[in-house]
BAKOL-677280 format. One record per residue (C-alpha): residue number from 1; x, z, y. Coordinates in pm, 1 decimal. Each point is the difference from the previous one (the first is absolute). Layout:
N
(NUM, (X, Z, Y))
...
// end
This chain:
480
(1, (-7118.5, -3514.5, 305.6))
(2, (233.0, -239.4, 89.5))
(3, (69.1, 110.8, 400.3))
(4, (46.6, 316.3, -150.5))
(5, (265.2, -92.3, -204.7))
(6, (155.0, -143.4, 293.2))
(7, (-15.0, 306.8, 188.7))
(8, (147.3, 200.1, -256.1))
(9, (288.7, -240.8, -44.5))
(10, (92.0, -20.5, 335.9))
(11, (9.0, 368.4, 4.9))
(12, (226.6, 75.3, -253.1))
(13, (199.8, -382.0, 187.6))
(14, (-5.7, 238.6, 324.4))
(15, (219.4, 255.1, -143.3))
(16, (316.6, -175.9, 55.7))
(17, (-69.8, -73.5, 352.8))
(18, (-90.2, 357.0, 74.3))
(19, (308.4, 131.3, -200.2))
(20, (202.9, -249.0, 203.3))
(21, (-73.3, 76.7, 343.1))
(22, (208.6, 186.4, 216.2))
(23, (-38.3, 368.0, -92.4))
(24, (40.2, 50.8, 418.7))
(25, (-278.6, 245.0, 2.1))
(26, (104.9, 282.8, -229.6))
(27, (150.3, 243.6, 250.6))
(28, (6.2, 6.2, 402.4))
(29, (272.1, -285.9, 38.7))
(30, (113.7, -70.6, -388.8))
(31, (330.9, 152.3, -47.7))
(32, (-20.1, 48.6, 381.9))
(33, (181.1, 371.4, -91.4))
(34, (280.1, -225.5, -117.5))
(35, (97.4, -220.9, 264.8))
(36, (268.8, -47.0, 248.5))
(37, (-112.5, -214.9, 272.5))
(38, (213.0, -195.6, 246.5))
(39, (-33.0, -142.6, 311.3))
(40, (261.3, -223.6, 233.5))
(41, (-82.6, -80.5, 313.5))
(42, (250.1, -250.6, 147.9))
(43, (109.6, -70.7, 316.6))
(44, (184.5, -357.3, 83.2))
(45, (194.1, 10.3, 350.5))
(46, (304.1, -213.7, 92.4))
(47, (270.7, 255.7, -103.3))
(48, (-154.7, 240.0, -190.0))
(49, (-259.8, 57.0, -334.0))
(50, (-161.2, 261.6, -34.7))
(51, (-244.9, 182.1, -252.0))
(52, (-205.1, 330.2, 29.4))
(53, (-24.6, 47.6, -387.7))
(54, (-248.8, 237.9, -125.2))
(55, (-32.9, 154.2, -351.0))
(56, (-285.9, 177.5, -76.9))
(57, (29.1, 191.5, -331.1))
(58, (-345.7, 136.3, -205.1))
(59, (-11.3, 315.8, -166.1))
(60, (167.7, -24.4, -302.9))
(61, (313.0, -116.7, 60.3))
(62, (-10.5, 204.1, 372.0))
(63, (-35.3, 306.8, -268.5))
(64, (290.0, -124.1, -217.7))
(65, (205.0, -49.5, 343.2))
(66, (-42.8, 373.0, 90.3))
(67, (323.7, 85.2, -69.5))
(68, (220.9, -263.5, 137.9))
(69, (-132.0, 98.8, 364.0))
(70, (-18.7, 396.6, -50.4))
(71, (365.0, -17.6, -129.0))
(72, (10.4, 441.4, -3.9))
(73, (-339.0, -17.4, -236.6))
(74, (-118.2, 290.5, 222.3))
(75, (-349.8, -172.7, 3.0))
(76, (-2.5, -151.4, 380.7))
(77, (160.9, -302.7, 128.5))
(78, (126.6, 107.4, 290.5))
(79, (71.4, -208.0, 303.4))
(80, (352.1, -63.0, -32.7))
(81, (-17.3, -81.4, -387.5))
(82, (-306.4, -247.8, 109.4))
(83, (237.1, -160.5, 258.9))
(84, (295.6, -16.6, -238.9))
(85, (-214.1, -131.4, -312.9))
(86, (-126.9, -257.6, 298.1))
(87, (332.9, -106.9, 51.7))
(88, (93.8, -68.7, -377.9))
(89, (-333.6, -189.5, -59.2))
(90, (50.5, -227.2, 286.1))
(91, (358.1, -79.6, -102.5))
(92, (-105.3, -63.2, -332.4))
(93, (-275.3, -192.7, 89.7))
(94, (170.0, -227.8, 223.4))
(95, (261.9, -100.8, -272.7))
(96, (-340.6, -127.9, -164.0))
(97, (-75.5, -216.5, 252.2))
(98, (153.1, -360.6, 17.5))
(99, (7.4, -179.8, 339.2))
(100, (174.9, -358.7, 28.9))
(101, (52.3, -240.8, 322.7))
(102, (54.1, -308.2, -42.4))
(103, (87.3, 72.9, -341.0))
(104, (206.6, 330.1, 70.5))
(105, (1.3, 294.2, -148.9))
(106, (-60.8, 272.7, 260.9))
(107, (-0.7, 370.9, 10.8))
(108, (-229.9, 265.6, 120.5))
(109, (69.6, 249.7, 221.0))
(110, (-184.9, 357.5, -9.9))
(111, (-110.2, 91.5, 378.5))
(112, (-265.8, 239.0, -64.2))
(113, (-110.6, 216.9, -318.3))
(114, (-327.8, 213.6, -41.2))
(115, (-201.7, 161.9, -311.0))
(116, (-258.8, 214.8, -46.5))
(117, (-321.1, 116.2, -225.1))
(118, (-342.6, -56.3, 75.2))
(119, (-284.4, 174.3, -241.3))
(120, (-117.0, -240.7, -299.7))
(121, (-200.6, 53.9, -288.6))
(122, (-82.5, 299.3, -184.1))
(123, (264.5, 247.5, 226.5))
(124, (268.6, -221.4, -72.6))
(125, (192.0, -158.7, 313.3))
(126, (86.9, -387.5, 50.7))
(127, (275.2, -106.7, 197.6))
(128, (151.7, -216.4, 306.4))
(129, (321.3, -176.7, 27.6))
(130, (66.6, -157.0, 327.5))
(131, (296.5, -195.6, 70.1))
(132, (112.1, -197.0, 290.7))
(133, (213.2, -241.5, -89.9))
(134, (231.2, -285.7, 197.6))
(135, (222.0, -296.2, -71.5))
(136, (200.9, -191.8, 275.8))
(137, (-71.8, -340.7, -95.3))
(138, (21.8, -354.8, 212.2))
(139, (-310.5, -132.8, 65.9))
(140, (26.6, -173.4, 312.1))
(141, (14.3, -318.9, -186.8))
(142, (-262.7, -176.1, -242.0))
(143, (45.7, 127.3, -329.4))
(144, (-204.1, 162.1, -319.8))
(145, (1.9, 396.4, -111.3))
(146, (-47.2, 120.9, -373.1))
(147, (-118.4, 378.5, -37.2))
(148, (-49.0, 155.2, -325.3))
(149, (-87.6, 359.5, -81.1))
(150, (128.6, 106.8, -331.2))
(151, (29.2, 379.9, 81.8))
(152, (-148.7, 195.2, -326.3))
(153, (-117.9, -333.6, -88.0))
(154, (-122.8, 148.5, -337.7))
(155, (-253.6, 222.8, 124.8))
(156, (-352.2, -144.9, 62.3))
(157, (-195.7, 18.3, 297.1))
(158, (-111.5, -200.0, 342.2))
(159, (270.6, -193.1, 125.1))
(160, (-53.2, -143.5, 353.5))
(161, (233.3, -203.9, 243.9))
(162, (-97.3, -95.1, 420.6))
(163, (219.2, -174.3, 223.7))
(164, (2.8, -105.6, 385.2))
(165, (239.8, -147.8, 229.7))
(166, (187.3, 104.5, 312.9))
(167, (124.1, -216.0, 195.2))
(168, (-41.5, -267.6, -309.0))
(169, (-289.7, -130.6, -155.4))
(170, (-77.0, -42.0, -402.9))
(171, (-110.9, -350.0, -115.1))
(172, (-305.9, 38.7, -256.3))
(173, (84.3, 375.0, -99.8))
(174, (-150.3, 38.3, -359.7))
(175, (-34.6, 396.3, 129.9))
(176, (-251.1, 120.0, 256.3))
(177, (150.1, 179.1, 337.7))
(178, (-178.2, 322.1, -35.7))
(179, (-70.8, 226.3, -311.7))
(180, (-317.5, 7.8, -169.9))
(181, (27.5, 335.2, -79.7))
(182, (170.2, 142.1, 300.5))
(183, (327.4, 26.5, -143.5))
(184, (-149.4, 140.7, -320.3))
(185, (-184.1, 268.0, 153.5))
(186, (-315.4, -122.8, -72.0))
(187, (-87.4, -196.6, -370.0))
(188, (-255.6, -283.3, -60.8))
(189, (-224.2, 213.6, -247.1))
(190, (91.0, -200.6, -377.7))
(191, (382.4, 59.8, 94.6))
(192, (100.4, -75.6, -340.4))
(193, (-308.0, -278.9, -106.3))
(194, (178.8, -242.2, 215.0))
(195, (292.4, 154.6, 124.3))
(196, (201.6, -162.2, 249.3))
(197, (374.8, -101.0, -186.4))
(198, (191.0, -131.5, 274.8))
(199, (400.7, 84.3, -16.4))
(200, (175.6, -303.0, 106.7))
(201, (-83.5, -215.6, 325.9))
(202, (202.3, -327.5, 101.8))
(203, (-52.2, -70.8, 406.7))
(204, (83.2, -291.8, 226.3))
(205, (94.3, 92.3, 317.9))
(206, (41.3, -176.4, 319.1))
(207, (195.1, 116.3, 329.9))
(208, (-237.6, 90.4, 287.4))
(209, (-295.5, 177.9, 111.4))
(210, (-240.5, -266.8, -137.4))
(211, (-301.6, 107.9, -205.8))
(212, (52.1, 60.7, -319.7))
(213, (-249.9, -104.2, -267.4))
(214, (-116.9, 134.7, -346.5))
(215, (-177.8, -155.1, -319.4))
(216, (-324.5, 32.0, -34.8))
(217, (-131.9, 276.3, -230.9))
(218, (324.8, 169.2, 15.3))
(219, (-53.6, 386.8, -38.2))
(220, (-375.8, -22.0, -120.3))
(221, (-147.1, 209.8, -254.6))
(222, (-324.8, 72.3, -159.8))
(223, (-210.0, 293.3, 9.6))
(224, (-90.6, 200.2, -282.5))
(225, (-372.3, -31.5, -130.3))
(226, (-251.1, 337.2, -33.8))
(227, (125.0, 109.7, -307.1))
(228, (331.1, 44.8, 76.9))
(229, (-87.3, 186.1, 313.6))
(230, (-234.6, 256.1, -163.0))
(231, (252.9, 97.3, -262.5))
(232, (277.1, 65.3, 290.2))
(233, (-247.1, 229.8, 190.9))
(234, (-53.4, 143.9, -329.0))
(235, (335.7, 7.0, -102.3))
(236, (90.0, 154.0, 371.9))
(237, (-257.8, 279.9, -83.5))
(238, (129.7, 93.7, -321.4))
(239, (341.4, -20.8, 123.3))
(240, (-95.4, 300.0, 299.4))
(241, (-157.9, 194.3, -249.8))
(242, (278.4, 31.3, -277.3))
(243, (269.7, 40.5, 333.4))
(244, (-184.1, 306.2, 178.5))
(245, (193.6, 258.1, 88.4))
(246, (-231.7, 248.0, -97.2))
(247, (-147.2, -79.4, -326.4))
(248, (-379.7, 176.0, -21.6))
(249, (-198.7, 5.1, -301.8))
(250, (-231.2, -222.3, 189.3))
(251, (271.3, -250.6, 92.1))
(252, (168.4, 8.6, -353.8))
(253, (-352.7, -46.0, -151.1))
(254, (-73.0, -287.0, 200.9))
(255, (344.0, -159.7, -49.7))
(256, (-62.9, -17.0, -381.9))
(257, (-307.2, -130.4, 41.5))
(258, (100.9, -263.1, 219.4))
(259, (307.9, -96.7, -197.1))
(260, (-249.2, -34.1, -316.5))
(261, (-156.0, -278.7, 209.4))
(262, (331.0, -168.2, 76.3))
(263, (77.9, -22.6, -319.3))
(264, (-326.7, -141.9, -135.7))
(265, (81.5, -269.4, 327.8))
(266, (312.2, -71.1, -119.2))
(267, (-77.4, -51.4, -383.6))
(268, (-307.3, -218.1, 113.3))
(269, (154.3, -211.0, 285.8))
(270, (150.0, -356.9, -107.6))
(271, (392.6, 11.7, -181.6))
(272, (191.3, 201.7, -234.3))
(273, (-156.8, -91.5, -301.1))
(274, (-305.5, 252.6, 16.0))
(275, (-288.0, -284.8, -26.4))
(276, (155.6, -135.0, -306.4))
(277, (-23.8, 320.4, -221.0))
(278, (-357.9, -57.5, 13.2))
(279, (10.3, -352.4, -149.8))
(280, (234.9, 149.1, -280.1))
(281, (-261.0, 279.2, -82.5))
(282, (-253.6, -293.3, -19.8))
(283, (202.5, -210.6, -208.5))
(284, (31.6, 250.1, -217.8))
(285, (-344.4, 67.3, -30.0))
(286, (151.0, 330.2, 78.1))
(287, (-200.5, 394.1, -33.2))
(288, (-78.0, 288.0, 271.7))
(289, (278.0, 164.1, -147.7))
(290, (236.4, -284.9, 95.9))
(291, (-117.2, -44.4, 335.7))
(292, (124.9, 385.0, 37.6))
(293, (291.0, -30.8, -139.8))
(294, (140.2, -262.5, 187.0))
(295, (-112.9, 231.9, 333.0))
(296, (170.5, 264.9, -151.0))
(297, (273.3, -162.4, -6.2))
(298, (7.1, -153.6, 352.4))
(299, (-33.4, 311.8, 119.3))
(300, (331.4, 139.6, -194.5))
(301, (216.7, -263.8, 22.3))
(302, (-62.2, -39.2, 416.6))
(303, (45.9, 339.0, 44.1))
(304, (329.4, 57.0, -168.7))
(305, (148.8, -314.4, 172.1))
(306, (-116.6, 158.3, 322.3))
(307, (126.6, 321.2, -55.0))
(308, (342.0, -140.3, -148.2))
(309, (100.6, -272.6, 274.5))
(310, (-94.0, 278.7, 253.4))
(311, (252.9, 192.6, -165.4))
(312, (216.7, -302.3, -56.7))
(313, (-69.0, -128.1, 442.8))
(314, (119.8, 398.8, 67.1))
(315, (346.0, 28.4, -182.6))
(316, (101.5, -358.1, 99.1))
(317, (27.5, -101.7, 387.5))
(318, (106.2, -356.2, -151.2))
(319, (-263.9, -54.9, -215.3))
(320, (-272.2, -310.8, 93.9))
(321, (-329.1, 136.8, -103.5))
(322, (-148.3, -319.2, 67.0))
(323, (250.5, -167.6, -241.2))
(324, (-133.6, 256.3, -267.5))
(325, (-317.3, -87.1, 71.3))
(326, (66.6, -388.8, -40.9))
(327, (169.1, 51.1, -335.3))
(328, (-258.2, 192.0, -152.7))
(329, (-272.4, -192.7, 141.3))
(330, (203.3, -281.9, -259.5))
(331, (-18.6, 188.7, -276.9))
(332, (-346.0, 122.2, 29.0))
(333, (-78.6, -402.9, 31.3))
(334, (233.8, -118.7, -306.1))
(335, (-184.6, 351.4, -191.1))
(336, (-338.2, -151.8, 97.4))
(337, (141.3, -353.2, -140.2))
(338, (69.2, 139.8, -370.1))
(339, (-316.5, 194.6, -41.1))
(340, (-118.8, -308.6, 71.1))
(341, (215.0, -214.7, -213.4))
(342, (-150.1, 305.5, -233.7))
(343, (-322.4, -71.8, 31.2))
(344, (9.1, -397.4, -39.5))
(345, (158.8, 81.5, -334.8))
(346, (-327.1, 223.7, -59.8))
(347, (-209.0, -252.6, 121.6))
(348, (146.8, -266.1, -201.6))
(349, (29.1, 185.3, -353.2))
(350, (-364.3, 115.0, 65.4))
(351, (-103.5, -386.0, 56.2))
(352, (188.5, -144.5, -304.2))
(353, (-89.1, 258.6, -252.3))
(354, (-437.2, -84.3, 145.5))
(355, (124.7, -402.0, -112.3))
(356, (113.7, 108.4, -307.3))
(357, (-278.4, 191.4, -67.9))
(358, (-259.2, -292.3, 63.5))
(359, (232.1, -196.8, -197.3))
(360, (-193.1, 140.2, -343.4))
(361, (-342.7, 56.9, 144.1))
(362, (51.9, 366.3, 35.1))
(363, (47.5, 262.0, 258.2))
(364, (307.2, 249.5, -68.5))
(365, (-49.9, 277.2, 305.6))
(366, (225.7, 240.5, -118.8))
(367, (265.0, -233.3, 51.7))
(368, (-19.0, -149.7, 345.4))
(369, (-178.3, 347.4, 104.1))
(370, (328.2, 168.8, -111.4))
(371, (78.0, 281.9, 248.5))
(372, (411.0, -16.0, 113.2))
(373, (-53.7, 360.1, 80.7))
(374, (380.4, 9.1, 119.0))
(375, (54.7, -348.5, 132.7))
(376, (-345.0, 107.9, 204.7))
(377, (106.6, 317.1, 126.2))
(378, (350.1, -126.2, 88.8))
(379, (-169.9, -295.8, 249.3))
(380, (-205.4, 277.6, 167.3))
(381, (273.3, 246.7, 65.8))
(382, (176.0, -337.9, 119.3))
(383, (-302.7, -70.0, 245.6))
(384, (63.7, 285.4, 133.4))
(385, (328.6, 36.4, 47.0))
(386, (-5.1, -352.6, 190.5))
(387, (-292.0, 173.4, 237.7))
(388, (192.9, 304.5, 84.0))
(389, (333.7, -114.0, -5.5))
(390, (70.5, -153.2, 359.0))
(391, (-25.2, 355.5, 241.0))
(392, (-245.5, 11.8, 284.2))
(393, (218.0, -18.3, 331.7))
(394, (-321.1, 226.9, 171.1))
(395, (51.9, 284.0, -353.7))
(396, (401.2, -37.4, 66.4))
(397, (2.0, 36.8, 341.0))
(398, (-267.2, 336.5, -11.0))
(399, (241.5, 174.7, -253.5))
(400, (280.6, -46.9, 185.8))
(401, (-148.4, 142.5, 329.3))
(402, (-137.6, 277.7, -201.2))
(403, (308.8, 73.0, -161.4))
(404, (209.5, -27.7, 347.8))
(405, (-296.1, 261.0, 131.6))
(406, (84.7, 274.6, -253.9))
(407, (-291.1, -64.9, -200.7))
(408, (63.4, -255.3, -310.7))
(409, (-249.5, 163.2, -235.1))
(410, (-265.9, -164.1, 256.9))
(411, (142.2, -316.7, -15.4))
(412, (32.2, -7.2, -372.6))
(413, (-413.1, 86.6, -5.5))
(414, (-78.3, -276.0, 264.4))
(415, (244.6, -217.1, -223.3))
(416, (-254.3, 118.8, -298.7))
(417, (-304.4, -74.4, 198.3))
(418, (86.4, -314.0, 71.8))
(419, (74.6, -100.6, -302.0))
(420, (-288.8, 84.1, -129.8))
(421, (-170.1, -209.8, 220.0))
(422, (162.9, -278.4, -126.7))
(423, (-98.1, 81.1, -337.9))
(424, (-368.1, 54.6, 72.5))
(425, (-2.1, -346.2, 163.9))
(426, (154.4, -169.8, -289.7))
(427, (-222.0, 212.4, -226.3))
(428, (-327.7, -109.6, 118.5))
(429, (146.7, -359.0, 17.6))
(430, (64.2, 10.7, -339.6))
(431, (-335.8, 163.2, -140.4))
(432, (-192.8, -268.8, 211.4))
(433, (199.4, -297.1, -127.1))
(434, (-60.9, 209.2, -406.2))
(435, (-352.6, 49.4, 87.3))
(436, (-105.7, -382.4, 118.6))
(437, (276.4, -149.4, -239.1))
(438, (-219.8, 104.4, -276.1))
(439, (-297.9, -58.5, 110.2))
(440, (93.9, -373.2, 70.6))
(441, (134.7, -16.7, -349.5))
(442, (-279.8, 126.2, -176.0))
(443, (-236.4, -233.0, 233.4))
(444, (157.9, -281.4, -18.6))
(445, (223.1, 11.3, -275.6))
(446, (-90.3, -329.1, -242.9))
(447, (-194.2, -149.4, 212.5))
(448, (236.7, -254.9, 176.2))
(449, (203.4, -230.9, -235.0))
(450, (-111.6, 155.2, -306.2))
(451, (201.4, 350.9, 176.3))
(452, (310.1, -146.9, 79.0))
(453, (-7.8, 40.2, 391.7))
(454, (-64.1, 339.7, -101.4))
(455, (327.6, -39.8, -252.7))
(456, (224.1, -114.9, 250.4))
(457, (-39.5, 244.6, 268.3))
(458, (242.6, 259.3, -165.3))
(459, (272.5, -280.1, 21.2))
(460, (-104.1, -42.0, 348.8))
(461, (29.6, 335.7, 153.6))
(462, (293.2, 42.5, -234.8))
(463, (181.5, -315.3, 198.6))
(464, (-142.1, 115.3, 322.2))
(465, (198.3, 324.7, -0.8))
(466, (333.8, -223.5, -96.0))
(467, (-7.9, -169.8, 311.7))
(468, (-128.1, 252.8, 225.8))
(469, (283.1, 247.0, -143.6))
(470, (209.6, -279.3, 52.3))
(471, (-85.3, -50.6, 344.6))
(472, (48.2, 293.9, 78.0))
(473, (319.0, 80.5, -120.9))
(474, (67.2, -333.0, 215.8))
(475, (-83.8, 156.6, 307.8))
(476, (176.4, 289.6, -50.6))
(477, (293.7, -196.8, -45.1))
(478, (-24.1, -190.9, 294.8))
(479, (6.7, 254.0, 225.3))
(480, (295.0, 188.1, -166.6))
// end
């Protein structure tokens, strides 16, 4: 009896942890349809700097960008308004880049400007910046060189930096000489589960054609584990389907189907709160009926926010979705934190009204087993709210290519679908944790500490979700 006791309470300890973790695995590359990714590549020589700067742009804000390059909305970006939009971007990206010498400010030159689209997920295009870049500069004497890359510094995404010498040599470079990702053409696969953050580089540089030498471990990153890589090719698959061109009954069949499964993946993969919704239902002993309501309720909430920031990311070419995404991802964390706080206050009313009524000898159930009806209704609508609330970057990114493809009722239904998904995942989550909570109760309910293990769990769970809402909400914050 006693091990399993132990197992159970490091189960319901685990919670946190899983919570916790990274949520890196819920779409292809986690808010990969967000980012804006840069790359400088830096070249030292005696007179000159240079950098061939690269920013590579996902879908979503590629889509909001539309405009700004097609400048006659006629629905093709011709070559001339690619070369001219080229032109601005570089310009404007080099006043975002900071180069000193010796302590000097310096400016950039633009020698060279290029942009163009390349096919991304779900029909929607990504794009390339490239800009060659110079600086006349002294170098033919020993002497140390600060780079910093604050272009659209609010925007998140893979920022990389390389340099080499010509005709001078770097002492101890903290940056590699080549790019691991071939001048962002090519990603490690868990992009954003350890993304590489580098914007600002300080270089010692010597005169002469010596060798120069770099720190060791500069430029390494991890690999992402099998998880991660079968929800990409999954992810990938779903992402062709909802972007055909020509949209069968077969292929729009399958792409609801599929999306069902990503959002099942997504509601059952570590982060955003989902795990935790379980333990509530358990600490409050809770029915069938509120297992499905708090799916319900996933499913609403997600799917509005999707459908309303894909509005929101299509009006506004200024708006950060990944900002959004960060701010409600806090408030679905501090809403997870009071139905919490909730619940303690439950659990604690519950426990001192049993003391009082052991006080006289006597059991009084109709007090502590008093229902709350609207206190208990209001913390599952609040579970679920916290579940749906943060949009699925995979969901957002579908919608908008289906929209941009002439076909938005499609997206809306793989939207739906996906939603769902979540809902069923969190569902049957829920009915488990109902299911063994009271069998354990009824088993063993009594039986340790004349019952008052069994007491104290409710105050448990109730605390767990504090912190883990808390945590979360934490996270979120951070990375706003």
């Amino acid at each position: 009896m006693k091990r399993r006791w132990a197992w159970r309470l490091g189960l319901l300890a685990s919670v946190p942890a899983l919570v916790l973790l990274p949520a890196g695995t819920a779409s292809a590359h986690p808010l990969g349809n967000f980012t804006v990714n840069h790359y400088d590549g830096l070249v030292l020589a005696a007179h000159v700097v240079s950098d061939a700067a690269v920013v590579d742009t996902a879908e979503i804000p590629t889509q909001q960008a539309l405009y700004s390059v097609d400048v006659n909305q006629d629905g093709t970006a011709s070559t001339a308004e690619r070369s001219a939009y080229a032109l601005r971007a570089c310009t404007s990206l080099a006043g975002g880049l900071q180069l000193r010498v010796g302590g000097r400010q310096l400016a950039w030159h633009v020698d060279r400007a290029a942009f163009g689209y390349r096919a991304g997920a779900a029909g929607l295009p990504t794009s390339r910046l490239e800009c060659n870049l110079s600086s006349a500069a002294d170098l033919t004497a020993t002497t140390d060189v600060t780079f910093t890359d604050d272009y659209d510094a609010n925007r998140i995404g893979w920022h990389e930096i390389t340099a080499r010498g010509d005709g001078t040599h770097l002492v101890a470079s903290p940056v590699p000489a080549s790019s691991v990702t071939d001048e962002l053409r090519h990603y490690p696969n868990d992009l954003l589960s350890s993304p590489l953050d580098l914007r600002r580089v300080a270089i010692h540089v010597e005169p002469g054609a010596g060798r120069s030498t770099v720190v060791a471990g500069a430029g390494r990153v991890s690999g992402a584990g099998p998880v991660s890589r079968t929800v990409e090719s999954l992810n990938r698959f779903f992402s062709g389907l909802a972007g055909a061109r020509h949209l069968t009954i077969g292929v729009g069949v399958l792409a609801v189907l599929v999306s069902l499964l990503l959002g099942a993946t997504h509601a059952a993969l570590p982060g955003h709160g989902k795990t935790v919704m379980a333990a509530y239902l358990a600490g409050k002993r809770g029915s069938v009926r509120d297992a499905v309501v708090v799916g319900a309720t996933v499913t609403v909430t997600h799917t509005v926010g999707v459908l309303v920031l894909g509005l929101a990311l299509t009006a506004s070419s200024s708006l950060a979705g990944e900002r959004v995404t960060g701010e409600l991802g806090i408030v679905s964390g501090a809403l997870v934190a009071l139905v919490g706080l909730g619940l303690l206050r439950t659990a604690l009313h519950r426990s001192d009204g049993r003391d009082h009524d052991h006080e006289d000898g006597h059991e009084h159930p109709h007090y502590h087993d008093h229902p709350h009806r609207p206190q208990r209704r209001l913390g599952l609508v609040g579970m679920g709210v916290a579940g749906g609330l943060v949009p699925s970057p995979s969901a957002l990114v579908v919608l908008l290519g289906a929209i941009a493809l002439g076909r938005t009722w499609f997206g809306v239904l793989l939207v739906i679908a996906y939603g769902l998904g979540m809902a069923a995942t969190l569902t049957a989550a829920g009915l488990l944790l109902v299911k063994l909570s009271a069998r354990w109760a009824g088993r063993f309910a009594g039986r340790l500490a004349g019952g008052r293990l069994s007491s104290a769990t409710p105050v448990m769970t109730a605390g767990l979700v504090v912190v883990v809402g808390l945590g979360l909400a934490a996270r979120s914050l951070a990375a706003v």
